[in-house]
LONUKOL-797868 format. One record per residue (C-alpha): x, z, y. Coordinates in Angstrom, 3 decimals, always signed. Each point is the difference from the previous one (the first is absolute). Layout:
residues N
<<X,Z,Y>>
...
//
This chain:
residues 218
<<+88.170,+41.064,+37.750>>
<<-0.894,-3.431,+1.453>>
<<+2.361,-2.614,+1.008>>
<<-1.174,-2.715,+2.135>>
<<+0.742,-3.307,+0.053>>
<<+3.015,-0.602,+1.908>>
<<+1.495,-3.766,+1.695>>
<<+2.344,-1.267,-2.285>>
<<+3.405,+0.746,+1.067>>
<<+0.994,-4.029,-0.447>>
<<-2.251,-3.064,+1.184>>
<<-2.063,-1.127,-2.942>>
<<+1.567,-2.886,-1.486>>
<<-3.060,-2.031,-1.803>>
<<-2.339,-1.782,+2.691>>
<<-3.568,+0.285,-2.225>>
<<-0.761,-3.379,+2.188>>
<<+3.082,-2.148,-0.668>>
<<-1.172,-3.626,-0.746>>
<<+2.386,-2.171,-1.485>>
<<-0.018,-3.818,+0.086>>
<<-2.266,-1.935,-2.345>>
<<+1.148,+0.192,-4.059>>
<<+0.586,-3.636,-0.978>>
<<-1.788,+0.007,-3.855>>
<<+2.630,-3.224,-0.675>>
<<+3.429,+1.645,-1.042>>
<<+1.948,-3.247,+1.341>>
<<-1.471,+0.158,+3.064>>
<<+0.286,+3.637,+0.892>>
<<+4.205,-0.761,-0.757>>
<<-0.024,-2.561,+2.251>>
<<-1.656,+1.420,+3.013>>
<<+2.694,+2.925,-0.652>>
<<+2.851,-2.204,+0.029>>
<<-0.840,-1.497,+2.958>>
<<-0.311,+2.968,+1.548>>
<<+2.780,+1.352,-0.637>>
<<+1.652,-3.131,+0.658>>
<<-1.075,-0.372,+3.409>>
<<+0.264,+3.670,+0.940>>
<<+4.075,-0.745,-0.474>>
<<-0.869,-3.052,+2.421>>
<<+2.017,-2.221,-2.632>>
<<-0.830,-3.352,-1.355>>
<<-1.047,-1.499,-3.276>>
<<+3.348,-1.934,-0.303>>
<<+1.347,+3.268,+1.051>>
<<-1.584,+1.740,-2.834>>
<<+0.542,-2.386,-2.388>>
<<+3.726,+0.238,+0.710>>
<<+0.168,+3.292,-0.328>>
<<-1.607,+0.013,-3.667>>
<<+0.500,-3.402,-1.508>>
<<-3.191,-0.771,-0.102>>
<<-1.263,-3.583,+1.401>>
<<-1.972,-0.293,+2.832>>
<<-2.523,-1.834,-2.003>>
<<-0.229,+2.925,-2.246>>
<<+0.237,+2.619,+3.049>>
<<-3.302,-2.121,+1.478>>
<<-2.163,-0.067,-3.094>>
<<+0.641,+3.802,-0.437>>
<<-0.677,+1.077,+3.661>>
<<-3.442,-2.125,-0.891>>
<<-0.632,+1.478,-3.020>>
<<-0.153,-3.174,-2.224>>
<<+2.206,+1.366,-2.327>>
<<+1.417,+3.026,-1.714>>
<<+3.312,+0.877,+0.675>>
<<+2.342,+1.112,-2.749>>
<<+1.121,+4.112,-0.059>>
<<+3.841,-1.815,+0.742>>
<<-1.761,-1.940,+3.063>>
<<-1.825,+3.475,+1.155>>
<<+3.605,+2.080,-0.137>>
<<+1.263,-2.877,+1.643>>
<<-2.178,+0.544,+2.719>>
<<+0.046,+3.512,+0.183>>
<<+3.619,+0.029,+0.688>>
<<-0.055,-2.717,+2.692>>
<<-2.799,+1.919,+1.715>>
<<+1.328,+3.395,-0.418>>
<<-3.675,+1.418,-2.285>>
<<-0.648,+1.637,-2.962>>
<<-1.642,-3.025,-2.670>>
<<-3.028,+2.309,+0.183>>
<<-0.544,-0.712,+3.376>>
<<-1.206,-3.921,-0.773>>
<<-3.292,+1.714,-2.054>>
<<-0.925,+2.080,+2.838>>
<<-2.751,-2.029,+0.949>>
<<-1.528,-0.897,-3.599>>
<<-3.007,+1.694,-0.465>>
<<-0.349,+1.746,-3.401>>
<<-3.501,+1.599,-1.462>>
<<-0.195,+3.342,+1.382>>
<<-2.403,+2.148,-2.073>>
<<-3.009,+2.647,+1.350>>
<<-2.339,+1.864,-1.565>>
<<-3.663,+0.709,+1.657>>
<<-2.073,+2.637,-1.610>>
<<-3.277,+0.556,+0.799>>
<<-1.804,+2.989,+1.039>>
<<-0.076,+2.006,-2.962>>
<<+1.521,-1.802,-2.209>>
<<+3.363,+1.235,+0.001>>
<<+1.212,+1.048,-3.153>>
<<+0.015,+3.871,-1.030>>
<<+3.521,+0.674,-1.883>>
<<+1.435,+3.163,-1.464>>
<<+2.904,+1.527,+2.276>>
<<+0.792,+3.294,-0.324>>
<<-2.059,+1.818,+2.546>>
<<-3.435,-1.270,-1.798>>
<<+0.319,+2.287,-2.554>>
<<-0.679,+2.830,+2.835>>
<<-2.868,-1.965,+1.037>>
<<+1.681,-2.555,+2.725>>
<<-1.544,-3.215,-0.497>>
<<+2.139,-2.833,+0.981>>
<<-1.676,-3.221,-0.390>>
<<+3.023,-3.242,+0.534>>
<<-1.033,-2.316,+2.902>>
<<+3.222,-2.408,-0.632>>
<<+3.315,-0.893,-1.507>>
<<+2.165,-2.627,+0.086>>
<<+2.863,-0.369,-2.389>>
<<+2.933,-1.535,+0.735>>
<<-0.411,-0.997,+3.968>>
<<+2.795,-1.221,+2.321>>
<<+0.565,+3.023,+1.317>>
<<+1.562,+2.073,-2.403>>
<<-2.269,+2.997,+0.463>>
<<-3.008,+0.927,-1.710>>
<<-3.123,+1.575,+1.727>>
<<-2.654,+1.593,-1.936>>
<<-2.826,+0.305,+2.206>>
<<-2.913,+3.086,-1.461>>
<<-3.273,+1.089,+1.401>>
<<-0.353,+3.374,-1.079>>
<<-2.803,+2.321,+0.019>>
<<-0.108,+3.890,-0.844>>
<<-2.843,+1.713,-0.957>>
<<-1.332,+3.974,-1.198>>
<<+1.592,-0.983,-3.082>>
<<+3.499,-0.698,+1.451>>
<<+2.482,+2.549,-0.464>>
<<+2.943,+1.071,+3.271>>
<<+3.187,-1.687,+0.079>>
<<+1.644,-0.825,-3.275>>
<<+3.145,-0.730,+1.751>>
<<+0.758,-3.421,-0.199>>
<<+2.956,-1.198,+0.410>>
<<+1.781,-3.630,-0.225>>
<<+2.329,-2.768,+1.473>>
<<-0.838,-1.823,+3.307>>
<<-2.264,+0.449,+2.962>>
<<-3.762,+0.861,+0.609>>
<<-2.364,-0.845,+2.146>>
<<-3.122,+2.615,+0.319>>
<<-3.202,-1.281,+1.761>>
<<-3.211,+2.387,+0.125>>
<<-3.325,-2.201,-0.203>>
<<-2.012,+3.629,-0.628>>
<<-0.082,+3.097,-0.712>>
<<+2.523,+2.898,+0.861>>
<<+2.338,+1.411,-1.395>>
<<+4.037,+1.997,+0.462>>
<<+2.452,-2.402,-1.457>>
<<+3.258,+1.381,-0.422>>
<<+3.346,-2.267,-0.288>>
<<+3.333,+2.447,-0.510>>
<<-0.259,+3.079,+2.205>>
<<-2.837,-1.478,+2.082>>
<<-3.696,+0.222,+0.071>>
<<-1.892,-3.277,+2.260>>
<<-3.816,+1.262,+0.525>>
<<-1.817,-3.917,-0.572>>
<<-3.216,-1.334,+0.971>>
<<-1.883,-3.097,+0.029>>
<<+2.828,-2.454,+2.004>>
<<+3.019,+1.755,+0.054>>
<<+3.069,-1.376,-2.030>>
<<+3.222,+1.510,-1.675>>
<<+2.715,-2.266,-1.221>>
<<+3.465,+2.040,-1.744>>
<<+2.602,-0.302,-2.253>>
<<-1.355,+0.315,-3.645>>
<<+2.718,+1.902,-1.513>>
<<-1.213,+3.528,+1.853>>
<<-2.325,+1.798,-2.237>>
<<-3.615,-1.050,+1.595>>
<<-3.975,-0.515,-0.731>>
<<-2.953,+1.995,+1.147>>
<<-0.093,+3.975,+0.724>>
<<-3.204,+1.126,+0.987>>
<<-3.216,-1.893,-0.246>>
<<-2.128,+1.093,+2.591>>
<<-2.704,-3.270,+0.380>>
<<-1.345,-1.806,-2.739>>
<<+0.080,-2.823,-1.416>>
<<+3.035,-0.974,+1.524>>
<<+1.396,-3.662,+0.314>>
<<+3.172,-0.814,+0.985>>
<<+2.225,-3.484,-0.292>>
<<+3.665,+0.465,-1.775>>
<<+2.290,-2.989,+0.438>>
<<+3.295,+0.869,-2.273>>
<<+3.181,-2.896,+0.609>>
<<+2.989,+0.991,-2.222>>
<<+2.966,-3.319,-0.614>>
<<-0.200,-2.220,-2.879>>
<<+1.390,+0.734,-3.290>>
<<+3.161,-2.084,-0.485>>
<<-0.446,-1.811,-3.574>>
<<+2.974,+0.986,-2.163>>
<<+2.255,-2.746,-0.695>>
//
């Protein structure tokens, strides 16, 4: 049985377009430009400020310039008076974000359990320890004669099926999803799932697994 692909029953809450404002690269700076912000959103002065935290003006005005760096007692100071979280100051500071380009053909083949039935999974990226506490492990893999039917796998977090070529019945829980060259399946991990029948071959197919973090133990 088939289940399309339904609209989602609430509005989609990441906008894949979103631009933000320019990362400062200078710490100090990107601070300052959020004090002031913040500042001026409240429509209050710099003597205002100032007497709200005890700090001078002359300090106040070399921080909203970013010639110097405030202490963390000046930066709780400030997040009282202006009603934000201390983490909202570094918003702007742009820290090394890290990618991984592979390549055609040069991702790297691993062991996982389905290639000992003959499912070749060959790595295209990973990134350890990103920003967004989830890790995505993205596989081209290709099934072939040798390849045996559905081992079931079975494993924590979400998958995302896309068939390059090839066809073949790929069955996740109760369900069977006949795929061909362009369609897609995407399904919660933890259902017993992986490939039925094998009816064209070779058959290619993209497998993009994202499962959380592991917390390190204290």
């Amino acid at each position: 049985m088939n289940k399309d692909a339904t609209v989602p029953d609430k509005p989609l809450s990441q906008n894949p377009h979103a631009v933000r404002e320019a990362p400062e690269k200078n710490l100090e700076r990107a601070i300052g430009h959020e004090v002031r912000t913040f500042r001026k959103a409240l429509g209050i002065t710099v003597s205002d400020l100032s007497a709200s935290t005890g700090i001078s003006v002359g300090m106040l005005s070399k921080i909203e310039n970013g010639n110097i760096s405030p202490s963390l007692n000046s930066l709780q100071a400030l997040s009282r008076a202006l009603g934000v979280p201390v983490t909202a100051f570094f918003r702007r500071y742009e820290e090394q974000r890290n990618a991984t380009f592979v390549k055609a053909g040069e991702g790297v083949n691993i062991e996982r359990r389905g290639t000992r039935a003959g499912h070749q999974y060959s790595l295209l990226g990973h990134i350890d320890n990103n920003t967004s506490g989830v890790t995505v492990e993205p596989y081209l893999i290709t099934l072939t004669t040798d390849s045996d039917v559905f081992p079931t796998f079975q494993h924590e977090g979400m998958e995302f099926l896309y068939m390059l070529e090839g066809k073949v019945t790929y069955r996740h829980g109760d369900n069977r999803y006949v795929m061909e060259a362009g369609d897609s399946l995407f399904f919660d991990a933890d259902a017993p799932h992986g490939p039925e029948v094998l009816t064209e071959l070779p058959a290619r197919y993209l497998s993009i697994i994202s499962y959380r973090q592991a917390r390190p133990v204290d």
